[in-house]
N, CA, C and O atoms as a GROMACS GRO file, in nm:
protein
  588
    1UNK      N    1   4.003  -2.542   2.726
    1UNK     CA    2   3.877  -2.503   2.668
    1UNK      C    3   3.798  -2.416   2.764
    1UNK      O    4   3.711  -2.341   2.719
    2UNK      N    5   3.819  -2.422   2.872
    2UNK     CA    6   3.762  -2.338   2.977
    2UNK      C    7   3.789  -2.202   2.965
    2UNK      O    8   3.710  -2.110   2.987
    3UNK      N    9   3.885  -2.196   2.936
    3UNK     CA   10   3.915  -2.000   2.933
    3UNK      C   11   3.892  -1.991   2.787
    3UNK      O   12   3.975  -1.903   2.762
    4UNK      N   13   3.841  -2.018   2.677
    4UNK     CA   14   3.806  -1.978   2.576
    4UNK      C   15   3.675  -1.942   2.561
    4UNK      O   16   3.588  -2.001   2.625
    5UNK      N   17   3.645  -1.841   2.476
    5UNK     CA   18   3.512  -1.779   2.452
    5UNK      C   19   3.428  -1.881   2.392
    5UNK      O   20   3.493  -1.969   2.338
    6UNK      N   21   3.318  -1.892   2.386
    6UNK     CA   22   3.207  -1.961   2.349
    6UNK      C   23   3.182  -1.884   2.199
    6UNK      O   24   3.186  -1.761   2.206
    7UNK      N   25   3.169  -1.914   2.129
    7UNK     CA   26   3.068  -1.842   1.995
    7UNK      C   27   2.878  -1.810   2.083
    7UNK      O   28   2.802  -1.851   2.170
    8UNK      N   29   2.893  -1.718   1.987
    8UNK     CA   30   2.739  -1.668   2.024
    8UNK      C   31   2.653  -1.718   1.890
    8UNK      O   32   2.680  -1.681   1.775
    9UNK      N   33   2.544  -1.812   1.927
    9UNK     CA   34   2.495  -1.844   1.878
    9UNK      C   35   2.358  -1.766   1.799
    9UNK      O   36   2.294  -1.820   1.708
   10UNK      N   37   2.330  -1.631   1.855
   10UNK     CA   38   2.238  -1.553   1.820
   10UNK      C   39   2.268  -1.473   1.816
   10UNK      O   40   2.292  -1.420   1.925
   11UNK      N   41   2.298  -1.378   1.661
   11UNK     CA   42   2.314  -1.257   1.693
   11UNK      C   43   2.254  -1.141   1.760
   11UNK      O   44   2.141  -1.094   1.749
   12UNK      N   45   2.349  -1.107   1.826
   12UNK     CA   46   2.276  -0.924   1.886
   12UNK      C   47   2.242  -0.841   1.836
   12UNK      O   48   2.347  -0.791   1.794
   13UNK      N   49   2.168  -0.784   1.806
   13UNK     CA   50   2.164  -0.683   1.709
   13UNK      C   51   2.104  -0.548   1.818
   13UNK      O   52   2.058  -0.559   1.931
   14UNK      N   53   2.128  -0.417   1.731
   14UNK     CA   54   2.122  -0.308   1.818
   14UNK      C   55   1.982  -0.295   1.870
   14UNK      O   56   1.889  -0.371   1.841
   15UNK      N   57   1.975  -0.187   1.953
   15UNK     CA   58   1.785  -0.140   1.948
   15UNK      C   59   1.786  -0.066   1.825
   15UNK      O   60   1.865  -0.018   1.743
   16UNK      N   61   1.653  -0.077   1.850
   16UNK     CA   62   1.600  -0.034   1.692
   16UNK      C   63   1.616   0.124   1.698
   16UNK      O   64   1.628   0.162   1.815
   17UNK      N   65   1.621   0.227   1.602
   17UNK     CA   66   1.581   0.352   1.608
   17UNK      C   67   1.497   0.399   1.621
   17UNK      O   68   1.396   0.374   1.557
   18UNK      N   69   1.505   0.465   1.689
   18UNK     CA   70   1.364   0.591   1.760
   18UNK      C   71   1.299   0.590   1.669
   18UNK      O   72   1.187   0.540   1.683
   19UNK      N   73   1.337   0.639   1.546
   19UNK     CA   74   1.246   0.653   1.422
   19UNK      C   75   1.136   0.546   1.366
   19UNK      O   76   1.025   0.572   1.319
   20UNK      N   77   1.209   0.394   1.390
   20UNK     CA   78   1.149   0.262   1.374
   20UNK      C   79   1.020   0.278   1.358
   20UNK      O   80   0.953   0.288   1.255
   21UNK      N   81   0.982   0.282   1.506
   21UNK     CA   82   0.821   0.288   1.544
   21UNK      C   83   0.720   0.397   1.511
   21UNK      O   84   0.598   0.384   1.510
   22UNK      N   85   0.798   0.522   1.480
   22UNK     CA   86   0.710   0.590   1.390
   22UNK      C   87   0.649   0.546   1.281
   22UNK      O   88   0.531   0.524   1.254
   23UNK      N   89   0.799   0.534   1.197
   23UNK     CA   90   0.771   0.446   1.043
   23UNK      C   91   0.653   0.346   1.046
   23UNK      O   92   0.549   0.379   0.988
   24UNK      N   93   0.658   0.268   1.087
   24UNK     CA   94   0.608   0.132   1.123
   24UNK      C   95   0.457   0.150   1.145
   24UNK      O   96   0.384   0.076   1.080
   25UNK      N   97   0.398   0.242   1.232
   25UNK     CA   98   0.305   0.250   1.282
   25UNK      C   99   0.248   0.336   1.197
   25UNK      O  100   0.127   0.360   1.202
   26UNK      N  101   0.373   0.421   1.063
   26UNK     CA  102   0.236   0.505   1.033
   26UNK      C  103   0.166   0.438   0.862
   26UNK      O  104   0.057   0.447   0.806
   27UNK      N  105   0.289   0.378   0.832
   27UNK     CA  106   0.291   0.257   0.745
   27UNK      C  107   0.129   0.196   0.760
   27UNK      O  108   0.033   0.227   0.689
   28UNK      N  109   0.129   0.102   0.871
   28UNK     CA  110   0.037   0.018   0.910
   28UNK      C  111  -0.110   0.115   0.879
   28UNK      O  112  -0.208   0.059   0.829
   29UNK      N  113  -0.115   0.258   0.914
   29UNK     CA  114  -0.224   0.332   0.906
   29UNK      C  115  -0.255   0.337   0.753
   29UNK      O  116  -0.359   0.352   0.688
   30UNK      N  117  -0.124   0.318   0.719
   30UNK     CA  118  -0.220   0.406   0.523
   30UNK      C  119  -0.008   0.401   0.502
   30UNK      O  120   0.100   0.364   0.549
   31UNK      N  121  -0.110   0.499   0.352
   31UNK     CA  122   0.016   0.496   0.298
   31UNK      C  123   0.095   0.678   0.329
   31UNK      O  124   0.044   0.788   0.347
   32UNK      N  125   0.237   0.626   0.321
   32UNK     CA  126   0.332   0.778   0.287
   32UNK      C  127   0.357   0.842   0.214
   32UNK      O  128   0.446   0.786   0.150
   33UNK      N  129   0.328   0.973   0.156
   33UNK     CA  130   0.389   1.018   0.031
   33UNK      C  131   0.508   1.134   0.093
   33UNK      O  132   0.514   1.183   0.206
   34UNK      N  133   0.586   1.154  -0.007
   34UNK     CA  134   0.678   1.242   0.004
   34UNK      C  135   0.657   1.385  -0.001
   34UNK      O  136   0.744   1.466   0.032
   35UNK      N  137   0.497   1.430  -0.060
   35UNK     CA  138   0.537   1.582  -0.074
   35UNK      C  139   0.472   1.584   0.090
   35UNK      O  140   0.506   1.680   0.158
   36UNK      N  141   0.378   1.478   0.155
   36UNK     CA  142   0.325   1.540   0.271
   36UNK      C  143   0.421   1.543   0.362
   36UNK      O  144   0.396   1.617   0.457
   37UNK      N  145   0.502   1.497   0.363
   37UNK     CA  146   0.628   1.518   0.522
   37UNK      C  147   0.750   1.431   0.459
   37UNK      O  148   0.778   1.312   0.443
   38UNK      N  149   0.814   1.578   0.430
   38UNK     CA  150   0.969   1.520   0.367
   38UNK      C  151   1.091   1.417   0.442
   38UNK      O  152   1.180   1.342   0.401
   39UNK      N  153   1.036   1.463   0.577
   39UNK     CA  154   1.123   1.447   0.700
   39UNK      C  155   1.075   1.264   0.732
   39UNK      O  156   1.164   1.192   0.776
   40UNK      N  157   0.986   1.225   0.717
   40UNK     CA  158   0.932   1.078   0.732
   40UNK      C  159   0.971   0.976   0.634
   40UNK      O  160   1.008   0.860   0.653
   41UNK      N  161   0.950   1.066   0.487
   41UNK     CA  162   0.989   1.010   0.362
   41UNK      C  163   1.150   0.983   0.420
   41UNK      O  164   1.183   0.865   0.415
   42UNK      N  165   1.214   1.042   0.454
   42UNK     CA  166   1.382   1.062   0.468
   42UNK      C  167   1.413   0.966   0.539
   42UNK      O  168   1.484   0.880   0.487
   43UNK      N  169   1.367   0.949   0.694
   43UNK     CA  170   1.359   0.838   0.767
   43UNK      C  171   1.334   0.714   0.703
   43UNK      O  172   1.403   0.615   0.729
   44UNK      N  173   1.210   0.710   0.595
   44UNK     CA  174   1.195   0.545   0.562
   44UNK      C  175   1.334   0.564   0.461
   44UNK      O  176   1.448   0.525   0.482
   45UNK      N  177   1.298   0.614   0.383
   45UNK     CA  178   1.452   0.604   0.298
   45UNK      C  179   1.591   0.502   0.361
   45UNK      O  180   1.657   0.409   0.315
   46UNK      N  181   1.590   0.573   0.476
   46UNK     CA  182   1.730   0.557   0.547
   46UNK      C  183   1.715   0.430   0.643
   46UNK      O  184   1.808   0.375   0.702
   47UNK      N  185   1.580   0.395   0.648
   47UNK     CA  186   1.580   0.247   0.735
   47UNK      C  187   1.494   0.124   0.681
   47UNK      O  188   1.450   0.022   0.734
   48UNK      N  189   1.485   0.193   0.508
   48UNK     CA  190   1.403   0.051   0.456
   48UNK      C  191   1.447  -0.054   0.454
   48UNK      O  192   1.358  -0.137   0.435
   49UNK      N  193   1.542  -0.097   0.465
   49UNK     CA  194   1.572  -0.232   0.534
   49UNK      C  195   1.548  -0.294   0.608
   49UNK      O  196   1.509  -0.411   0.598
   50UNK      N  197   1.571  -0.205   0.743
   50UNK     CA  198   1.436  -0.218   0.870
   50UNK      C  199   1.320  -0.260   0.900
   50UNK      O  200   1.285  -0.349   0.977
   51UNK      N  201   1.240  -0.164   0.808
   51UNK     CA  202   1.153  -0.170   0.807
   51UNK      C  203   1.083  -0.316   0.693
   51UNK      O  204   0.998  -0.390   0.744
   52UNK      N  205   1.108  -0.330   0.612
   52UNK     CA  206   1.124  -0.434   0.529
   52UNK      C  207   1.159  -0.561   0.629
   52UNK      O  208   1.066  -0.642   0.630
   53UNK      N  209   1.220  -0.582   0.675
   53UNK     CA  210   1.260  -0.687   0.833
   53UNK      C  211   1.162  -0.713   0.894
   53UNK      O  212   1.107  -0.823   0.908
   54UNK      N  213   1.130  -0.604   0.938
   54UNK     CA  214   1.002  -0.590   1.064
   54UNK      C  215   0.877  -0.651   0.966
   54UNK      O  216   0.833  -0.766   0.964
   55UNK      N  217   0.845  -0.557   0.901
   55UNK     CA  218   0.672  -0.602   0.830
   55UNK      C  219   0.708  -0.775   0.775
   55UNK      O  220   0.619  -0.859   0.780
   56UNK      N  221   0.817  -0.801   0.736
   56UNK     CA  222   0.812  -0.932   0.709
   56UNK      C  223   0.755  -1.047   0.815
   56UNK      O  224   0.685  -1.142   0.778
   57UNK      N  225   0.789  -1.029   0.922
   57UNK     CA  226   0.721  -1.088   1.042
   57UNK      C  227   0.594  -1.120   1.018
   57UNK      O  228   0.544  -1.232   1.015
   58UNK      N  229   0.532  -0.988   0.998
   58UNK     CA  230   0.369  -0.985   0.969
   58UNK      C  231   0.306  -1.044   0.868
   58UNK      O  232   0.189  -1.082   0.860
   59UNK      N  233   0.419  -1.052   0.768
   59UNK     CA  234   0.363  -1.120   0.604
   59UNK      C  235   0.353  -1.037   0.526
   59UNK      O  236   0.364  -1.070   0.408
   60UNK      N  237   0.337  -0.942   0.549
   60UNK     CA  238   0.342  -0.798   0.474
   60UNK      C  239   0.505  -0.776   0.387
   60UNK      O  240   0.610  -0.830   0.420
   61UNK      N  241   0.486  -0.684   0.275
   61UNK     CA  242   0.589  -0.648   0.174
   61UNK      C  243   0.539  -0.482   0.184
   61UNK      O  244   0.429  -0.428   0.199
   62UNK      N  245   0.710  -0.422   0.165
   62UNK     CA  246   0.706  -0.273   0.164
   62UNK      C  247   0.683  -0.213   0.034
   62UNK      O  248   0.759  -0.260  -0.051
   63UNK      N  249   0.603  -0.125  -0.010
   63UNK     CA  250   0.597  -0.123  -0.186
   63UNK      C  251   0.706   0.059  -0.178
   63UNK      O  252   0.652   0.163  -0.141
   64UNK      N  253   0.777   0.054  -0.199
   64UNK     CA  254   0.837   0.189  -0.250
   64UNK      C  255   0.849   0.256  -0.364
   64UNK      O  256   0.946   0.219  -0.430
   65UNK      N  257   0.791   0.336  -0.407
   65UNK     CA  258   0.814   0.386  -0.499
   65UNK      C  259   0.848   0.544  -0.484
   65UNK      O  260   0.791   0.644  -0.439
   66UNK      N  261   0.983   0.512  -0.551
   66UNK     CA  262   1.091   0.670  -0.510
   66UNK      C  263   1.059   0.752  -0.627
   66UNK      O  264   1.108   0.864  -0.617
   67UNK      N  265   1.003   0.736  -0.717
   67UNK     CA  266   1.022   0.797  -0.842
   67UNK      C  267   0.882   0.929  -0.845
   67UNK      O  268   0.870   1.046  -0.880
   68UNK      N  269   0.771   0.789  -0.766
   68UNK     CA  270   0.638   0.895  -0.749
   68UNK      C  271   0.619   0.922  -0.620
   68UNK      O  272   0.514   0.972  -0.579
   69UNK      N  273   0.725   0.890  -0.540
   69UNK     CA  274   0.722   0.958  -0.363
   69UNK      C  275   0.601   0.906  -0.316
   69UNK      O  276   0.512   0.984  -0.283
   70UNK      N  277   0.584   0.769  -0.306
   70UNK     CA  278   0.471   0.700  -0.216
   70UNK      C  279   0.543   0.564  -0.168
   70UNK      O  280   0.643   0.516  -0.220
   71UNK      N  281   0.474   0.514  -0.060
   71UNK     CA  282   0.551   0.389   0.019
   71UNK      C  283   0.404   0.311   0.122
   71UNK      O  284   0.345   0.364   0.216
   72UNK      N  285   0.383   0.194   0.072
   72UNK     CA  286   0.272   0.128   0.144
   72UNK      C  287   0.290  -0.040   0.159
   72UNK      O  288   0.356  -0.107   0.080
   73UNK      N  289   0.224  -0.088   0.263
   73UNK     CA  290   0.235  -0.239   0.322
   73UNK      C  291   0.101  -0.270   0.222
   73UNK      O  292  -0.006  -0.216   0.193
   74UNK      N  293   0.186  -0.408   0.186
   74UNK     CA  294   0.064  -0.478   0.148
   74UNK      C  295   0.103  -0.670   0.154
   74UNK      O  296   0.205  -0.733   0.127
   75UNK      N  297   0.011  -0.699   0.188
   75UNK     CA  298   0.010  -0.854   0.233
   75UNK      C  299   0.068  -0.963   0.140
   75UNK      O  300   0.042  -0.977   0.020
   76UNK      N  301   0.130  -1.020   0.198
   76UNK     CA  302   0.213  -1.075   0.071
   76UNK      C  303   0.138  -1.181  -0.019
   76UNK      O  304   0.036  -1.213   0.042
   77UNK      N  305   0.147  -1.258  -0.154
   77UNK     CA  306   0.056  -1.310  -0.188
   77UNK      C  307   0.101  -1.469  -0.178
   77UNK      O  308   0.218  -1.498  -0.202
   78UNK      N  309   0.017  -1.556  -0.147
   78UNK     CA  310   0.009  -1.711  -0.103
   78UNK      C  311   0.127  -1.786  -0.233
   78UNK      O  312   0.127  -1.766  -0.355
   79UNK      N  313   0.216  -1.872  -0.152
   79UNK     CA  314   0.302  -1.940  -0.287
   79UNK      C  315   0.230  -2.069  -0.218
   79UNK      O  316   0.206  -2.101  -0.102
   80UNK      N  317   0.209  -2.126  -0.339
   80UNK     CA  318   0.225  -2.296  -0.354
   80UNK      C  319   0.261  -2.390  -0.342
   80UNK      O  320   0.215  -2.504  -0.334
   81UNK      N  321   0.424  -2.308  -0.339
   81UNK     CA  322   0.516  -2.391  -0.286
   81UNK      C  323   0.566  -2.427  -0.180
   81UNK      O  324   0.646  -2.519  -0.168
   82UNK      N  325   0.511  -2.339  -0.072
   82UNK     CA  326   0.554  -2.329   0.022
   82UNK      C  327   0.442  -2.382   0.149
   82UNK      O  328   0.415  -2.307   0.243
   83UNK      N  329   0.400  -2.481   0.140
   83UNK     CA  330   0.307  -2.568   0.218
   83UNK      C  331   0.306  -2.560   0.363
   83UNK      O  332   0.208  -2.536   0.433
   84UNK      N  333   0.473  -2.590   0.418
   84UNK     CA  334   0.525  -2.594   0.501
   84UNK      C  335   0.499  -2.513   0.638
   84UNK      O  336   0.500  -2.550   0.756
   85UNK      N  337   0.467  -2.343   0.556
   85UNK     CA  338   0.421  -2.266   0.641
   85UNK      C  339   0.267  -2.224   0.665
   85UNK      O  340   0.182  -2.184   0.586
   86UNK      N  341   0.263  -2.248   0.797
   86UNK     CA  342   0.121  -2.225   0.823
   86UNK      C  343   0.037  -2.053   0.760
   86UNK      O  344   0.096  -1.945   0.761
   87UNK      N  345  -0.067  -2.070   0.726
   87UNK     CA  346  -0.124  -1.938   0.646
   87UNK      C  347  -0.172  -1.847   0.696
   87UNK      O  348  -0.291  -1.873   0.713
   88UNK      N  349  -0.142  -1.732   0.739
   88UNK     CA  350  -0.156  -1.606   0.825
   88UNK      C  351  -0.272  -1.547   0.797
   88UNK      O  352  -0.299  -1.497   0.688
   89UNK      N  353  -0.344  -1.550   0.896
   89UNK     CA  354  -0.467  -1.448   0.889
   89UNK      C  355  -0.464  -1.303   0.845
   89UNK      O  356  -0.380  -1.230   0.896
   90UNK      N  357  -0.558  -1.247   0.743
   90UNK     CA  358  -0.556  -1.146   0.707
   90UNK      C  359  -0.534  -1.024   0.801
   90UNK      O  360  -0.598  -1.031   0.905
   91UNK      N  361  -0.464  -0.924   0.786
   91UNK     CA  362  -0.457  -0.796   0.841
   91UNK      C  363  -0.577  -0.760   0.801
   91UNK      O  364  -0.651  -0.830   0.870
   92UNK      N  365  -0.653  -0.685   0.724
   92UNK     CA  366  -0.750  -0.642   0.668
   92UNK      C  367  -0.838  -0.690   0.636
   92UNK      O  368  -0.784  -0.764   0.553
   93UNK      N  369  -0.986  -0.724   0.627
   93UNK     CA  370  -1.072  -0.851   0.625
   93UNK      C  371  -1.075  -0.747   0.446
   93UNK      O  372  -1.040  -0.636   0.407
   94UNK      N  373  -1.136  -0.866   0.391
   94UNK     CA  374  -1.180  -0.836   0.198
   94UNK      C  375  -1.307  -0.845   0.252
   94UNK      O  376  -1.348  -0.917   0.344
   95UNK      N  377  -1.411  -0.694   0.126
   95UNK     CA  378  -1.491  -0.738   0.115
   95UNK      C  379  -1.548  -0.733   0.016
   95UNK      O  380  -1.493  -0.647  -0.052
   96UNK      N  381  -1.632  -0.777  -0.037
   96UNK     CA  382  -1.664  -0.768  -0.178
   96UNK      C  383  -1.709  -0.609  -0.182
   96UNK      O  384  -1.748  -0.552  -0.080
   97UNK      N  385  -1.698  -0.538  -0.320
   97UNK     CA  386  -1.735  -0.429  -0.349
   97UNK      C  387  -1.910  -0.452  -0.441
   97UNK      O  388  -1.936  -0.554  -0.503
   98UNK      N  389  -1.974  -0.371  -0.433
   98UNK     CA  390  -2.115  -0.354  -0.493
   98UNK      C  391  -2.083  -0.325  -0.661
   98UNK      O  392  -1.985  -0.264  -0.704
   99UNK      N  393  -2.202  -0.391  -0.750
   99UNK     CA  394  -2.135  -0.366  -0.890
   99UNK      C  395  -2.125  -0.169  -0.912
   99UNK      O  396  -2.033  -0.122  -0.980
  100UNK      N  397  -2.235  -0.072  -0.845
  100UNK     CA  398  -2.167   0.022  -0.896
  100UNK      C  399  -2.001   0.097  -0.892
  100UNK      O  400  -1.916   0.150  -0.963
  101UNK      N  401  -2.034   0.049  -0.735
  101UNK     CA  402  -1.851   0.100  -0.717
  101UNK      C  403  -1.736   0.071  -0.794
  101UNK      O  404  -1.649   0.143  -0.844
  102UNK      N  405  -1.770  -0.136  -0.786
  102UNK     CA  406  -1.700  -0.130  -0.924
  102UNK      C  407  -1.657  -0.093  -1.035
  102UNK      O  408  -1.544  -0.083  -1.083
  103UNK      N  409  -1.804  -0.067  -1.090
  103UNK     CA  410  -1.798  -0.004  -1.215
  103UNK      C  411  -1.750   0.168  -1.219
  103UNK      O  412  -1.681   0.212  -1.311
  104UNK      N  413  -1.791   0.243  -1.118
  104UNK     CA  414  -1.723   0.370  -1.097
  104UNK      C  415  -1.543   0.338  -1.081
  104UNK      O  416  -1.461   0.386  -1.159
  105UNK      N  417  -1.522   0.285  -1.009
  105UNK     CA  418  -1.385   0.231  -1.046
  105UNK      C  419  -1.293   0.184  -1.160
  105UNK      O  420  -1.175   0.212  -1.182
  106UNK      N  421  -1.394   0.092  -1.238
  106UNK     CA  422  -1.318   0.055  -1.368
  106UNK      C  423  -1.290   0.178  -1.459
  106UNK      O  424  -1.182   0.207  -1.509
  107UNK      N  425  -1.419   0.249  -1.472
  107UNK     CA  426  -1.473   0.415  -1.543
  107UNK      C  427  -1.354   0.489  -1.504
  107UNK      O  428  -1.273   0.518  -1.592
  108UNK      N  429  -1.330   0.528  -1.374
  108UNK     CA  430  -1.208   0.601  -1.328
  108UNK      C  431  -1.079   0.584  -1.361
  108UNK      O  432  -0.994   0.668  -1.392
  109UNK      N  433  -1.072   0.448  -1.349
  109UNK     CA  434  -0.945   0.404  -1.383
  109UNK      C  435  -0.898   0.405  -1.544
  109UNK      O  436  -0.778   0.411  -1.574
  110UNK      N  437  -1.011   0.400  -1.651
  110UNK     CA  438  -1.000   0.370  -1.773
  110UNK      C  439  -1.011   0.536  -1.800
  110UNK      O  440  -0.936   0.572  -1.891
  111UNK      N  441  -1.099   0.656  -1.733
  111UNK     CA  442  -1.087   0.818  -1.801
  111UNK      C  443  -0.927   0.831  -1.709
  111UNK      O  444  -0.864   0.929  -1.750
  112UNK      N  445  -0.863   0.766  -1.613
  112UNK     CA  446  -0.738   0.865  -1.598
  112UNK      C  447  -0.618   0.732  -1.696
  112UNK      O  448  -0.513   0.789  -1.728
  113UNK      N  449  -0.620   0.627  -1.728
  113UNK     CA  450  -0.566   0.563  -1.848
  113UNK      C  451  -0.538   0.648  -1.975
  113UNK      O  452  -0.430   0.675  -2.026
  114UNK      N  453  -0.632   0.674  -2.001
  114UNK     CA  454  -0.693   0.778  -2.128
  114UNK      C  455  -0.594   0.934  -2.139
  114UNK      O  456  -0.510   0.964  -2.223
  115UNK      N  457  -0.639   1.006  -2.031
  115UNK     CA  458  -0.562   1.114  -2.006
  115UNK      C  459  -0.379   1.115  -1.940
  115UNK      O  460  -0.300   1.208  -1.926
  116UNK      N  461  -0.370   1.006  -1.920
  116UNK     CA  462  -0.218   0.990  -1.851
  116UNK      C  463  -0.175   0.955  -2.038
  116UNK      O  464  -0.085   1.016  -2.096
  117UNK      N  465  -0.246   0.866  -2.093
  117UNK     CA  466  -0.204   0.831  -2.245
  117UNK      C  467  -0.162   1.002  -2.364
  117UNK      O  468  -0.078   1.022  -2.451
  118UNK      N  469  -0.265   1.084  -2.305
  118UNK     CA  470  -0.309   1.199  -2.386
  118UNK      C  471  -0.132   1.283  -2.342
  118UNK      O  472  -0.048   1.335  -2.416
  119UNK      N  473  -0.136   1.262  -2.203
  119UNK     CA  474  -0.018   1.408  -2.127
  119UNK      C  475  -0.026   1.526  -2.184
  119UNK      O  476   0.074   1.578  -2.233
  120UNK      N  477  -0.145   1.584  -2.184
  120UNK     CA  478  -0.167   1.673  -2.152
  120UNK      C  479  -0.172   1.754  -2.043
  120UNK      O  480  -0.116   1.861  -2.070
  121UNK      N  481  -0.207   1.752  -1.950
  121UNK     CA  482  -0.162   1.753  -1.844
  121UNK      C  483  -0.136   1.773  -1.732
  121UNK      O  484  -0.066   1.868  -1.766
  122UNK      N  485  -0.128   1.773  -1.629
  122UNK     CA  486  -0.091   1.701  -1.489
  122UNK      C  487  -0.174   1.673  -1.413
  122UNK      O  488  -0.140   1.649  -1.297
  123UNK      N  489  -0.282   1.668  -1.443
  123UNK     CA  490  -0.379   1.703  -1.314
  123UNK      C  491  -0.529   1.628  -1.397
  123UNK      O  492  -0.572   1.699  -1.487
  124UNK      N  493  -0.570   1.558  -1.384
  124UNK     CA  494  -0.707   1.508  -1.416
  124UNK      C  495  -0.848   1.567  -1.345
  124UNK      O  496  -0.862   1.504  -1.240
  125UNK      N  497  -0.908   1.619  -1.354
  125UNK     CA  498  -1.034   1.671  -1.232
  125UNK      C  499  -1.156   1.677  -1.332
  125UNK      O  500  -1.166   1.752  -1.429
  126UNK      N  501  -1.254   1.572  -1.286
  126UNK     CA  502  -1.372   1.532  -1.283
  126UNK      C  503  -1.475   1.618  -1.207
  126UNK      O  504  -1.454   1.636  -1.086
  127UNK      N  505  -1.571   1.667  -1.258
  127UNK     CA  506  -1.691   1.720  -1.186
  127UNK      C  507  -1.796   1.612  -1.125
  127UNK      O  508  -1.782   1.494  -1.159
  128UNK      N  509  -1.869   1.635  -1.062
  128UNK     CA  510  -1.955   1.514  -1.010
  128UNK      C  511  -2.025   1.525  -1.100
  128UNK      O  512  -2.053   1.410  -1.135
  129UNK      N  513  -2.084   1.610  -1.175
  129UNK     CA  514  -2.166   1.563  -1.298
  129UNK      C  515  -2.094   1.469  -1.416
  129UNK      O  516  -2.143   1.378  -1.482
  130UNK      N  517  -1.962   1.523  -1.417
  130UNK     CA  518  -1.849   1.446  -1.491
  130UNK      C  519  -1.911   1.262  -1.511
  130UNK      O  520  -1.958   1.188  -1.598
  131UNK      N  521  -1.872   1.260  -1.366
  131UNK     CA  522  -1.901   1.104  -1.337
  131UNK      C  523  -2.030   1.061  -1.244
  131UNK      O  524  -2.041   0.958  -1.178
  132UNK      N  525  -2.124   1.164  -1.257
  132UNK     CA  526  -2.280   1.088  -1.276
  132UNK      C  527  -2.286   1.056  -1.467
  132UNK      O  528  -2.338   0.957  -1.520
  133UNK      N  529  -2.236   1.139  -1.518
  133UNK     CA  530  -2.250   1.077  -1.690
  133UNK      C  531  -2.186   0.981  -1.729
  133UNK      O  532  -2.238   0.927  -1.828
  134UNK      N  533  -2.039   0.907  -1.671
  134UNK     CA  534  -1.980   0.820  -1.697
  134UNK      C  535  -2.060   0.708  -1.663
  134UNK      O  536  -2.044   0.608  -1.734
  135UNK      N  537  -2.158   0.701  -1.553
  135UNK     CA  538  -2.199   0.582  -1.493
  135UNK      C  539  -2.317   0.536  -1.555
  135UNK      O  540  -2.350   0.422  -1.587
  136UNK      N  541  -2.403   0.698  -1.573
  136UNK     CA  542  -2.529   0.641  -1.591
  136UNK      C  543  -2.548   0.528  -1.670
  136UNK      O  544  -2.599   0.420  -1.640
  137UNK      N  545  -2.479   0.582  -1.819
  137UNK     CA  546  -2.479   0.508  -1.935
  137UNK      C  547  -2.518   0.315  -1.900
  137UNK      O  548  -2.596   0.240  -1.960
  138UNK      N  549  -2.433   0.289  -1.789
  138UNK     CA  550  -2.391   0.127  -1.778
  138UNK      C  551  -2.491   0.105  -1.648
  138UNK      O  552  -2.490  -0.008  -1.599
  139UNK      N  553  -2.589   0.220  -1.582
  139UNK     CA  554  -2.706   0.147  -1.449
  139UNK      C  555  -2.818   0.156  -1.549
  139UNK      O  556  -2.813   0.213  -1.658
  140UNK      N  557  -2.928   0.086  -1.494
  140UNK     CA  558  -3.063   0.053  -1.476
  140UNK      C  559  -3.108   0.228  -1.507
  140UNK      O  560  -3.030   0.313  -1.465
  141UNK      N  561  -3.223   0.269  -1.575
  141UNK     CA  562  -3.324   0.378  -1.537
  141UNK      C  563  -3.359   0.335  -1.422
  141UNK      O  564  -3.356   0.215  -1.393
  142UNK      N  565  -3.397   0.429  -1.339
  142UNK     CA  566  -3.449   0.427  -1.234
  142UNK      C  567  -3.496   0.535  -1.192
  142UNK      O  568  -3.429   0.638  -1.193
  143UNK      N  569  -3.628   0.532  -1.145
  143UNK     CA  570  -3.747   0.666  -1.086
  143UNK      C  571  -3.657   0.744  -1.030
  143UNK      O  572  -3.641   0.864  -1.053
  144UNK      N  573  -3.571   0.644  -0.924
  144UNK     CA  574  -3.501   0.703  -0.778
  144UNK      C  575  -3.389   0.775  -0.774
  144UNK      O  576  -3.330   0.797  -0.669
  145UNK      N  577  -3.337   0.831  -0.927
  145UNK     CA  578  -3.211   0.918  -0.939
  145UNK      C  579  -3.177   1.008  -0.836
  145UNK      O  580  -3.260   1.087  -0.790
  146UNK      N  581  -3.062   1.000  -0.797
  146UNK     CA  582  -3.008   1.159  -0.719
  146UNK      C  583  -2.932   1.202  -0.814
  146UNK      O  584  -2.851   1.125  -0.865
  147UNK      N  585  -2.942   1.341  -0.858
  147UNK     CA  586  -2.814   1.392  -0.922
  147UNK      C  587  -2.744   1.525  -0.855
  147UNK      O  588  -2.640   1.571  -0.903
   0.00000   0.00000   0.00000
């Protein structure tokens, strides 16, 4: 038994690729799209597995979407079932949003609903008067308008 090899109990695995820590770090900043740097898009392509590995550590999930060329981390969501593991502090603190933003948000989201429904097409563009009229309708009068 002496001159026989031992099993390795942990695998080795390589160093990571140069590329890794780009990905990773620019991930963590925001999100990637494909028309802004083809050459980054290509890299995650070729090491989402990797990368998917790595952010798991953090709690984080990779969202890819190849179809509309965007790729972003987002925190994974709490199971029930899983007690066992202690609960990771947020990357990003929440904070509540103010009701107009909200409501400029829901408005936005429901005029590009509307027009993605219509496909007409490609391009949605709102004037700021556009959406001072979407809002007013649902605030308070108020003396103190900016328009």
């Amino acid at each position: 038994m002496d001159g026989e090899e031992q099993p390795a109990d942990v695998a080795i695995s390589p160093d990571p690729p140069a590329d890794l820590p780009v990905l990773l770090i620019t991930l963590l900043k925001g999100v990637i799209y494909r028309d802004d740097d083809e050459r980054l898009w290509g890299m995650l392509l070729n090491l989402q597995t990797r990368v998917r590995d790595y952010v798991t550590v953090l709690g984080l999930d990779l969202v890819l979407d190849e179809a509309e060329g965007y790729a972003f981390l987002k925190s994974r969501t709490e199971s029930a079932d899983n007690e066992a593991t202690p609960k990771l502090p947020r990357l990003v603190a929440r904070r509540p949003l103010s009701f107009p933003v909200s409501l400029l948000l829901a408005l936005l989201r429901k005029k590009l609903a509307e027009f993605d429904a219509s496909g007409s097409d490609t391009r949605l563009i709102l004037t700021r008067d556009d959406i001072v009229e979407l809002v007013r309708v649902f605030l308070p009068d108020s003396s103190n308008e900016t328009a």
